[in-house]
Phi, psi and omega in degrees: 000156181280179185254112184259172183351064170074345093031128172244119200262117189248149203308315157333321210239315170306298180317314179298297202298347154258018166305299174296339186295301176299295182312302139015265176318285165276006157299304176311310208286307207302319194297314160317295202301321185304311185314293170327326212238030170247330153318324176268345196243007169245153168187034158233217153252318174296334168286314171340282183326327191265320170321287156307311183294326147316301173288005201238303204286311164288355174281292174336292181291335161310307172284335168308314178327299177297329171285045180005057168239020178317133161218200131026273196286327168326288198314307152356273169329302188292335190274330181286298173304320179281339161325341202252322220291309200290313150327337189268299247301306182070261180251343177286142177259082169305128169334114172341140152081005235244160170304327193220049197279182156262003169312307199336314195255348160327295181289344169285342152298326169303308186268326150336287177326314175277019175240348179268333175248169158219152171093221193262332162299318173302294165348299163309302184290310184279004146274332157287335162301300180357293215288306165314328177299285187330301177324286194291339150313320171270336189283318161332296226241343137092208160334299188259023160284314176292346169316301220283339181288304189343302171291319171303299159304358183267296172331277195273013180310305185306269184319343150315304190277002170265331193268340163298326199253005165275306181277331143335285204293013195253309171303311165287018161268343170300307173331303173266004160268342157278341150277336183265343158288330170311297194311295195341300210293340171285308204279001171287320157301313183310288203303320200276346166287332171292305188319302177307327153293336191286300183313311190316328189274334187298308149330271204294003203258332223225304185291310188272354179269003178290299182277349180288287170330315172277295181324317192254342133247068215252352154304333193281154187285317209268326155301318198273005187268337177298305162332286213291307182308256183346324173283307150340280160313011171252337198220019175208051194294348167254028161067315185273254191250147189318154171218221213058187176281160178317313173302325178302275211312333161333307187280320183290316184299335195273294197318315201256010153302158202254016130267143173304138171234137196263139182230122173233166203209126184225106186249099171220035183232121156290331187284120157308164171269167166253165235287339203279338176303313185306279220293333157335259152011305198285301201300315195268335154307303168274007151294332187284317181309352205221349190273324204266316186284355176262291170291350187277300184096023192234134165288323188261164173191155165291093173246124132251144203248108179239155180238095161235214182292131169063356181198143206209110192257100150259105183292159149227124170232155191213160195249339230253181180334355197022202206195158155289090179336317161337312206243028180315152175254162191345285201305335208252006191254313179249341194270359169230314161322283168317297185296353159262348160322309195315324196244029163071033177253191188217165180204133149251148183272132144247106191189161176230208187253117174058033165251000174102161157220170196208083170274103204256120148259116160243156173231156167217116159319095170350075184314304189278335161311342208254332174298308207273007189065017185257200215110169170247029178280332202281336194270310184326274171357290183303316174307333168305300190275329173251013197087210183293142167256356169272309181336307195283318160352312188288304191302308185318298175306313180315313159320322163215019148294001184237006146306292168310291194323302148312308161324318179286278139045293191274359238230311198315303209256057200196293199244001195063155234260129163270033189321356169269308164328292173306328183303312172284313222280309174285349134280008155274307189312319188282330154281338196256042175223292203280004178255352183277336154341291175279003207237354159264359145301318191179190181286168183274141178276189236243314186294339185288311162343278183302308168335284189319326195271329173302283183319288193299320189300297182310315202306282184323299158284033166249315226281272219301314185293356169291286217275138190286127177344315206282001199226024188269136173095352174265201180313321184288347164288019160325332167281352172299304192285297143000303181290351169269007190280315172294348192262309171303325169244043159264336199282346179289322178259012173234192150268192199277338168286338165314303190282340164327287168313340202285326191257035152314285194278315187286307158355294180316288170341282218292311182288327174242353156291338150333276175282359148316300152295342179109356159353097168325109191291349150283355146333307215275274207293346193270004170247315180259038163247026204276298161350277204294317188295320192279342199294289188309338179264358140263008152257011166299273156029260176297328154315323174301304203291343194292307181286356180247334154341284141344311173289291177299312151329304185285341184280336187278357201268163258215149179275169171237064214294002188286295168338284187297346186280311148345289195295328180287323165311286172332311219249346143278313178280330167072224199261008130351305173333297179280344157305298194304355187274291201279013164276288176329343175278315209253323156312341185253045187112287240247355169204159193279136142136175178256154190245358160072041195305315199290328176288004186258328155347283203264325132024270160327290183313320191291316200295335191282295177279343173238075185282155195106131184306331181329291190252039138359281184292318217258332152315312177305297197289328158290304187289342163297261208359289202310307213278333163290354184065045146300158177251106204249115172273089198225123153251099199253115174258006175187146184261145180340131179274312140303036193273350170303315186297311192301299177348296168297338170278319163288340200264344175287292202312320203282025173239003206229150178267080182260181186224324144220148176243133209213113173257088198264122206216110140264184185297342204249358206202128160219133138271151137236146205221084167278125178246122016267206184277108173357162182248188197302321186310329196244021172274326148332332179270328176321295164313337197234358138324302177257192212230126170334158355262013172329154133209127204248128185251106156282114179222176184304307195270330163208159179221107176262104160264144187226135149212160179194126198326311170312315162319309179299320167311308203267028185253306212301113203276128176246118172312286199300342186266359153254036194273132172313171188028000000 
């Protein structure tokens, strides 16, 4: 994870905070619904009032959550509404489960709990709300307050205790995903120092006596076997397939082409393709490109790159003699055609008889598997950070099927046997046994999916017309609750748009046997969000483990230093890179063209000692020189601490008629030396470049500038060294 004000920000602290983020969430949503319902359930100003003091106390705590500051006091709030909830209540004994039950305020102390404790402490705390629920219920409600707490606290005991051992398995999956990026982070340092010697030794060992060598000898077999090596280590260091991101490789693939190739670039996608794309992409480009330096009768040709969200667009164009689209050959049929197919990409030919040719490749991102999250990435992923997810799956339901159940249970010598219910309950149960079955096998497959989204829907629509209007929406709709149980453990193998769609057809089911039924429409919203809020707070839940997944993957994935050494070139050589490549193609053979070793040379060399975008400009403002024949001399033992003054000082010469230039530079000294000596017109523009503390000595024969840092110091005006005493 990155790092904040100097900070290494862990997984731990990511995890709590969506722990409180999904309690959050349902905390908001329950408190919108109660909002609704007050209107129906007041008629006085006092009730209004109590009423209110309850959104204000679960709104508070809702938002502390979401801003992650759940504590204590949270707990505190919540536990105060539901006290007020029984006050509104007043001499009514509210329905087990009913809109305007006090449960209704249960689970938010409940769910606190699981965000504020561990251990044996949840435990503790969550038998003391029970226990307290219970109390006040019967002092209210007298028998059939204390029935109605019993049943009610069984209910939700169960869904406490699922959503404690959902966030347990959430918390140790952070634990080792916070141990193992601490490894990463280590073996990451390791690599990029190495990496950073490596390059470092290569530059100074390999490359630049490589190219001083093609300038001064480029006939020779120990030059060009010299070339060939260096090239090779530039644009392939791990001996296999190209590696970095695609545009680089793209440009290393241009670069050792025996034609000039132009490379443009249109980026507006951050998500890599995946390698097997890439390496397509890379493959099919340089066939087209060796098809065009053979066959075109054109020195140059075109690649361009557009990227965008889900698509990866690569032209390859040519000016030269074209063909008969008709007549493709072998290579442009399987080493570009084929090959982008294999990986679900496309690839078109386009040419004429004196018209150029144009080989347009594309790939396109399953757009919608990569939207709806399905696949086997969302299950890998989990399986990664907890093990099996139908093991946990099981544990989970099994939590809270022995909640309802009991509840219901208790629900029987009050109301009697619900047999269209049970009857859905044990076909809910019997599906949620064969997808945890399957979900410890593998991702739920697409029939396993519709079971899960179906199956709950028919459940409801056998169960729910049975049960009397006045008691639709209490304890006895217990099958409602039931019926989510195959959609919690589908939500382990999809995404969150998935399950969006999966509780669509119960939704319905739910929404017109309701209302059908007679439901009261303030009523309404308080059965048919029972679903979707447990659906969505295990799957907040499983996203954390998915993202600590995710962590531990990248710490398990095999290194690569052939990569960071690649990348470490890129990031000293710049835009050098692709010159010094195509000087080395041609010396070894392998391209046309001059190659300009000795300014490339000395290029290398400025990238080596002056590394960074920092001294960017003061790189540049050297290779102009060179490229004007200037003999331009640098000994840099440290880079210039003034380099913005030199900057301005080279951009003055290349207006000056000079012959050589000669720069000796530490961190604490820059000399310059110009031969021969300015003349008086540009000893002016030269003054007025710089900047104190220089000083320039003008003669005939030379104009020697100097700085140096003691100077600047004893220049620099300080207040405090004349202050009295």
């Amino acid at each position: 994870m990155g790092g904040r004000g100097g900070q290494v920000f862990s997984f731990g602290e990511s995890v709590e905070h969506s722990i409180r983020l999904a309690v959050g969430v349902v905390l908001v949503t329950k408190t919108v619904v109660f909002t609704g319902q007050i209107p129906g359930m007041t008629e006085s100003r006092s009730e209004l009032a109590l009423a209110l003091c309850i959104v204000t106390c679960v709104t508070i705590a809702g938002a502390r959550c979401l801003t992650g500051r759940a504590g204590l006091l949270d707990l505190g709030l919540c536990a105060s509404a539901l006290v007020t909830s029984f006050t509104l209540a007043g001499d009514i004994t509210p329905l087990p489960g009913a809109a305007n039950s006090p449960i209704t305020h249960l689970v938010e102390p409940m769910l606190l709990a699981v965000v504020v404790s561990q251990g044996r402490r949840f435990g503790l705390l969550l038998a003391s709300i029970s226990l307290f629920f219970v109390v006040l219920r019967a002092q209210t409600g007298g028998t059939d307050g204390l029935i109605y707490g019993l049943q009610e606290a069984t209910f939700l005991t169960g869904v406490a205790a699922a959503a404690y051992l959902l966030v347990s398995r959430m918390r140790g999956a952070s634990a080792r995903a916070d141990a193992a990026l601490l490894t990463y982070r280590m073996r990451r340092a390791d690599r990029r120092d190495l990496a950073e010697n490596e390059a470092t030794t290569f530059l100074h060992d390999d490359l630049v006596p490589t190219l001083l060598a093609v300038s001064m000898l480029p006939d020779a077999a120990e030059t060009r076997a010299a070339s060939t090596a260096s090239l090779n280590r530039l644009i392939n260091p791990d001996g296999g397939s190209a590696t970095g991101a695609l545009l680089d490789q793209l440009r290393a693939v241009a670069a050792a082409t025996t034609i000039r190739v132009t490379v443009t670039a249109r980026d507006r996608s951050r998500r890599p393709p995946p390698p097997e794309v890439e390496a397509a992409f890379v493959g099919a480009t340089r066939e087209a490109l060796r098809n065009a330096a053979r066959h075109s009768g054109v020195e140059s040709a075109r690649v361009s790159v557009a990227r965008r969200l889900g698509r990866i667009e690569v032209a390859i164009e040519d000016d030269g003699v074209g063909f008969d689209p008709s007549r493709t050959g072998v290579g442009l049929r399987t080493s570009v055609v084929q090959r982008m197919r294999a990986v679900g990409g496309d690839a078109m030919i386009g040419s004429g008889r004196r018209a150029g040719t144009t080989v347009s490749l594309t790939w396109r991102d399953p757009i919608l598997r990569r939207l709806l999250g399905t696949g086997s990435e969302p299950y890998d992923l989990v399986r990664q950070s907890i093990g099996d997810p139908g093991r946990v799956a099981a544990l989970v339901c099994g939590a809270l099927a022995s909640g309802y159940l009991t509840s219901a249970a208790l629900l029987v010598p009050s109301n009697g046997p619900q047999p269209r219910s049970a009857a859905a309950a044990i076909a809910a149960l019997l599906t949620v046994a064969m997808l945890c079955r399957a979900l410890s096998r593998g991702p739920l497959s697409r029939p396993w999916l519709v079971a899960a989204a179906l199956i709950p829907a028919a459940m409801v629509f056998a169960a729910l017309p049975a049960i009397p209007v006045a008691r639709l929406g209490g304890l006895d709709s217990w099958v409602v609750e039931v019926g989510s149980l195959p959609i919690l453990v589908a939500a382990w193998s999809v995404g969150i748009r998935v399950l969006c769609l999966m509780l669509v057809p119960s939704a319905v089911v739910i929404g017109t046997t309701a209302v059908s039924g007679g439901l009261a429409p303030a009523d309404l919203p308080h059965l048919l969000l029972v679903q979707p809020v447990n659906a969505f707070f295990v799957a907040l839940i499983i996203r954390g483990c998915r993202t600590a997944g995710r962590a531990i993957a990248l710490s398990q994935s095999p290194d690569r230093p052939a990569s960071d050494f690649a990348r470490r070139l890129h990031d000293l050589l710049g835009h050098n890179y692709l010159a010094i490549s195509a000087a080395l193609a041609v010396n070894a053979g392998r391209g046309e063209g001059s190659t300009d070793a000795g300014r490339l040379a000395h290029a290398a060399r400025d990238c080596l000692y002056l590394p960074g975008d920092r001294f960017a400009p003061l790189r540049t403002e050297f290779d102009a020189l060179r490229q004007r024949g200037v003999q331009l001399e640098s000994i840099v033992r440290g880079p210039p601490e003034p380099h913005d003054g030199l900057t301005r000082l080279l951009q003055v010469l290349h207006r000056c008629d000079v012959a050589v230039v000669r720069i000796a530079s530490t961190r604490a000294q820059v000399s310059v030396v110009v031969v021969p000596g300015v003349s008086p017109t540009d000893r002016s523009r030269i003054t007025a470049a710089l900047e104190l503390p220089w000083t320039v000595v003008f003669d005939t024969d030379a104009t020697v500038l100097r700085w140096d840092r003691q100077e600047q110091i004893a220049t620099q005006p300080d207040d405090r060294r004349h202050a009295p005493g």
